[in-house]
C-alpha positions as a printed Julia matrix, in Angstrom:
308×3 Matrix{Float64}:
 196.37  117.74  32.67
 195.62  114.61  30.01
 193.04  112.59  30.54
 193.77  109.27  32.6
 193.93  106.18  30.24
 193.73  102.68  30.51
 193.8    99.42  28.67
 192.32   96.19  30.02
 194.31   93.16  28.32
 191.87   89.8   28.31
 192.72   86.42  27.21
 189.12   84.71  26.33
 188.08   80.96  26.64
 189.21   80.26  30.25
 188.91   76.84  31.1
 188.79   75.27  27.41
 192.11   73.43  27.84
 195.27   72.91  29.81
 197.07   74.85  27.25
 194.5    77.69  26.95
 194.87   77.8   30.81
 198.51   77.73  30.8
 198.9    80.69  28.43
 196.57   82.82  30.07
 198.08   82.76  33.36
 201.88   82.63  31.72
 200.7    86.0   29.72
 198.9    87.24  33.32
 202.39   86.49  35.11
 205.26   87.8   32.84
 202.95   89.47  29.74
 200.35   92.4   29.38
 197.58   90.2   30.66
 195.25   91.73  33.36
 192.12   90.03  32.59
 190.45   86.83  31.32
 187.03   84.95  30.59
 185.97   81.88  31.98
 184.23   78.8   29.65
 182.37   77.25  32.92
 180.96   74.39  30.64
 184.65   73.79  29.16
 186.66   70.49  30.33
 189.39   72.24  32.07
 187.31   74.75  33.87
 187.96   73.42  37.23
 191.57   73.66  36.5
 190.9    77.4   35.45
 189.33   78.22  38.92
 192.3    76.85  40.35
 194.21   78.81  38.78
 192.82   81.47  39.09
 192.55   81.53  42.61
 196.19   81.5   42.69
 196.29   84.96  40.47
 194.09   86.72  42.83
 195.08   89.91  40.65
 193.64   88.28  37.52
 190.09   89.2   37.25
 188.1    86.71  35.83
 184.46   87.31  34.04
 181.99   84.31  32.55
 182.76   84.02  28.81
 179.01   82.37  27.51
 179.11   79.73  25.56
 175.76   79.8   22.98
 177.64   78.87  20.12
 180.73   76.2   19.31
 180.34   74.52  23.01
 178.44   72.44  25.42
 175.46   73.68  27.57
 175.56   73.44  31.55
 171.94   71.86  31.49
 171.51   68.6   30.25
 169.9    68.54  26.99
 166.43   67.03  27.81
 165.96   70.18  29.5
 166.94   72.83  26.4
 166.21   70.78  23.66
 165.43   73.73  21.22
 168.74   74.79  22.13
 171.39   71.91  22.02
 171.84   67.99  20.44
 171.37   65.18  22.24
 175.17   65.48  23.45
 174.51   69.38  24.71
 175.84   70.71  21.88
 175.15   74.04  20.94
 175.06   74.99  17.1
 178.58   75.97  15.01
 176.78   78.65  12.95
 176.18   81.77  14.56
 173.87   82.49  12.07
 171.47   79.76  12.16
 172.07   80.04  15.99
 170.98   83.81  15.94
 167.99   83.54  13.82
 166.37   80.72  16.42
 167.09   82.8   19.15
 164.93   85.18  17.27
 162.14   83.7   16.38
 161.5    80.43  18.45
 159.89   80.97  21.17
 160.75   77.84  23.01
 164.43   78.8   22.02
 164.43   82.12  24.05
 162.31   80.68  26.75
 165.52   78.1   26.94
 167.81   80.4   26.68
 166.81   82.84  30.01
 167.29   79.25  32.07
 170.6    78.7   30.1
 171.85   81.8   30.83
 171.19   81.92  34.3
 172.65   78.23  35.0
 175.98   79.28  33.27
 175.83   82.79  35.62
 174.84   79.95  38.69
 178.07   78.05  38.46
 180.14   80.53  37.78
 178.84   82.23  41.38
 179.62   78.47  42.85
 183.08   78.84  41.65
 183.53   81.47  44.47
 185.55   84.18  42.29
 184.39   87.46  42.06
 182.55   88.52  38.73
 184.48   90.8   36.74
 183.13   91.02  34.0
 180.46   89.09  30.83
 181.29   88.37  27.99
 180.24   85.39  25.12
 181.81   83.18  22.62
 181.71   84.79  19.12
 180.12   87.85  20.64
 177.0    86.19  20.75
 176.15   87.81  24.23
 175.37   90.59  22.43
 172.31   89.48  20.3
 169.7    91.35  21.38
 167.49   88.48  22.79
 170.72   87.36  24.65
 171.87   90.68  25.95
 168.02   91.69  27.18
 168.44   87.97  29.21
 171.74   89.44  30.99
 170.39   92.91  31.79
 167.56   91.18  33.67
 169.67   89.32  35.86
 172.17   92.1   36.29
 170.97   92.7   39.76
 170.89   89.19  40.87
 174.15   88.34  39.99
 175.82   91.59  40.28
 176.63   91.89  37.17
 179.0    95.14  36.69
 180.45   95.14  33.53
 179.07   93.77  29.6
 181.6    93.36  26.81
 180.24   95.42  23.86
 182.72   94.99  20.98
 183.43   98.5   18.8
 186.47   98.97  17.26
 187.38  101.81  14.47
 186.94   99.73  10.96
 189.76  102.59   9.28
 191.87  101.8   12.13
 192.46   98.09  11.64
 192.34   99.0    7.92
 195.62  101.1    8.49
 197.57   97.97  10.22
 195.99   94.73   7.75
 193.31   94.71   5.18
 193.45   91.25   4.5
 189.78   89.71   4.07
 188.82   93.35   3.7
 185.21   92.36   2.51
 184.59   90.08   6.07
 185.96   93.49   7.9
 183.57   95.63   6.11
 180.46   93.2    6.97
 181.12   92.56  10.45
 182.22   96.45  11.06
 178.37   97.56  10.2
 176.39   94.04  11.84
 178.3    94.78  15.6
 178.3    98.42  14.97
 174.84   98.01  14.96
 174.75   95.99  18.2
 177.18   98.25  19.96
 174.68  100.99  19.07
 171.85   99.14  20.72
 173.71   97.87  23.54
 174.88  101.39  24.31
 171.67  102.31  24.75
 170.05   99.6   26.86
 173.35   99.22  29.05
 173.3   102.73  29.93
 169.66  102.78  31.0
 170.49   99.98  33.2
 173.82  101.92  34.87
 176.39   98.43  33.72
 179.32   99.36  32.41
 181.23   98.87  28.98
 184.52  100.49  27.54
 184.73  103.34  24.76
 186.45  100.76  22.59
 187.16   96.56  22.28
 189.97   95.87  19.97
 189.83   91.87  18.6
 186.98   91.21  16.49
 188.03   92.46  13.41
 191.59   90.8   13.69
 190.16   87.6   15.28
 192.8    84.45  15.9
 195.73   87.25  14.11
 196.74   89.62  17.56
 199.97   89.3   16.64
 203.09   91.66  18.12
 202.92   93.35  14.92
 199.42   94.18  14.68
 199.25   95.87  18.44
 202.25   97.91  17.6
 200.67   99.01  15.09
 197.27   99.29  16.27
 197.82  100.84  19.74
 199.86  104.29  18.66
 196.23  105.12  16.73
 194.02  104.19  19.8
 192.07  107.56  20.52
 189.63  106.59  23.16
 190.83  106.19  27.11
 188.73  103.1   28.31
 189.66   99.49  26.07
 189.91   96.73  26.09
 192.13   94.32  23.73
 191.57   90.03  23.57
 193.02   88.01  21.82
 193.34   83.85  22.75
 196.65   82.96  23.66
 197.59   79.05  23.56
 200.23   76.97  24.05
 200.34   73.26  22.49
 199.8    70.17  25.0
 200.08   66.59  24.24
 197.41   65.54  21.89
 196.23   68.92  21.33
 197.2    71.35  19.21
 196.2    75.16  18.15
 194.61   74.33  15.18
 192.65   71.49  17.1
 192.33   74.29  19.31
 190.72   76.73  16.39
 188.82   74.25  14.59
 186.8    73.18  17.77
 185.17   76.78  18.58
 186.37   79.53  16.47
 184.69   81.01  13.25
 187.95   80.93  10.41
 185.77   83.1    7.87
 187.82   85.83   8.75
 191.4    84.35   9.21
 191.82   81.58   6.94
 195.82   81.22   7.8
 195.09   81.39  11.36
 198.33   82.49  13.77
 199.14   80.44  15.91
 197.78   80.83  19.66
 201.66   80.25  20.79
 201.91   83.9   18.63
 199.05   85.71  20.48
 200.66   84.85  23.29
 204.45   85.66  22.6
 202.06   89.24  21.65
 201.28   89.44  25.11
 204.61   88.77  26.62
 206.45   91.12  24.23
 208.21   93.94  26.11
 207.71   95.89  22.74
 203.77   95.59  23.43
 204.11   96.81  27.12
 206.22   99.85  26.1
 204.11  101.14  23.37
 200.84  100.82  26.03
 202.81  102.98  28.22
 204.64  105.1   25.95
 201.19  106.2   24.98
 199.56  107.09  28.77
 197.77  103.48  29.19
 197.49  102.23  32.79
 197.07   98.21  32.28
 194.54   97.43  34.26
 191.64   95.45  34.51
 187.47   96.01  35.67
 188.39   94.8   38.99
 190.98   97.43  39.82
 188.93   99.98  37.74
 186.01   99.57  39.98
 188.0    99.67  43.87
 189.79  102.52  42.51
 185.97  104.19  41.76
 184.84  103.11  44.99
 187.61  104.21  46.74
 187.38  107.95  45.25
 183.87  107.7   46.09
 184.57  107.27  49.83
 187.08  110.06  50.13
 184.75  112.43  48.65
């Protein structure tokens, strides 16, 4: 009998805008899209909870924002951490190295964390999920932070990006050099998330297709991508958009993504027609995927659990 498979479809930055929050739940209605992550910091992040309390089948996780955002503390409090606004930093570099090696910085950083978990509890929607903004929930300093409050805020489920660097190879090699550099930096995370998430019982998938085709999840690149998946837990993201008055996608793009890797960046209106394409749903289950999400995947273990 073949193995079960299933695909969790997330749209990431929840809350950022009206548009962001229109797409996801236009993608969750008539598209692919089982899943999302919420920006609680982001200006339309009450609208988001709305929202999303009106989609009671779209789970929701916290998407934290270290990086290309605004804090939920107010900036006297983290200083190490954010401007005088409650910015945080737009390189993930610089970002990652203080979280490193200033102490103050990481000692900031366990009370950011933990306010960001905080209000997304107050929001009153189940936790499906974490994951961060530019990945960033997976530096190691950032990821320990999240393990220890697992337990207090139930915290099931850890984004831990890992994607086959041939695979996406096979479908676009544009910026092949970018590919090749970010392929062996979060391989090496994935490796040492494996390990701590595992000793700590929180889940992840085999596989997280996005990163290495960031802001380009285009119809043509999941048609192409999907018929090579191997693995029978992922997850795909991408951020679908759709254009509001006064803001646009590449307002959008500029204001918290990372273009090195996509300097012609799609559009978010063509992630999102990539999420309502029927061509996308048939080739997910023309090859055995369930679409699905961490919230069904977990009732479905607890119920087989109770009827053992």
């Amino acid at each position: 009998m073949p193995a079960q498979r299933f695909a969790i479809i997330n749209g990431d930055d929840f809350g950022f805008s009206e548009g962001v929050n229109q797409a996801i739940i236009k993608a969750h209605k008539e598209g692919v899209l089982t899943s999302t992550s919420l920006m609680v910091s982001a200006d339309a992040a009450k609208e988001a909870v709305t929202l999303a309390k009106s989609n009671p089948n779209l789970a929701v996780g916290l998407h934290l924002v270290l990086i290309c955002g605004r804090s939920v503390l107010p900036p006297e409090q983290i200083p190490h951490l954010v401007d005088k606004q409650g910015n945080f930093s737009n390189s993930p570099f610089f970002a990652g190295l203080r979280y490193q090696f200033v102490k103050e910085a990481r000692q900031e950083l366990r009370q950011e964390i933990r306010a960001q978990l905080e209000k997304y509890r107050s929001t009153g929607l189940p936790l499906s999920h974490v994951d961060g903004h530019l990945h960033l929930h997976i530096h190691p300093v950032v990821l320990r932070i999240l393990v220890d409050l697992a337990p207090e805020f139930d915290i099931k489920v850890i984004r831990l990006p890992s994607e086959e660097l041939g695979m996406t190879l096979r479908v676009n090699r544009s910026h092949l050099l970018t590919k090749l550099v970010w392929s062996g930096v979060f391989g090496r995370l994935r490796r040492y998330g494996e390990k701590l998430l595992e000793s700590q019982g929180i889940g992840f998938t085999q596989r997280v297709y996005g990163l290495l085709q960031t802001s380009g999840i285009t119809e043509e690149y999941l048609l192409g991508l999907i018929p090579q998946i191997q693995a029978n837990l992922v997850e795909i993201y991408s951020h679908p958009a759709m254009p509001t008055a006064g803001n646009s996608w590449r307002d959008y793009a500029n204001a918290i993504h990372d273009d090195s890797l996509n300097e012609e960046l799609v559009t978010g209106e063509a992630e999102l027609a990539a999420l309502l394409s029927s061509k996308v749903r048939e080739a997910l289950l023309s090859n055995g995927f369930e679409i699905t999400n961490h919230h069904f995947l977990s009732q479905r273990t607890i119920s087989g659990k109770s009827k053992k």
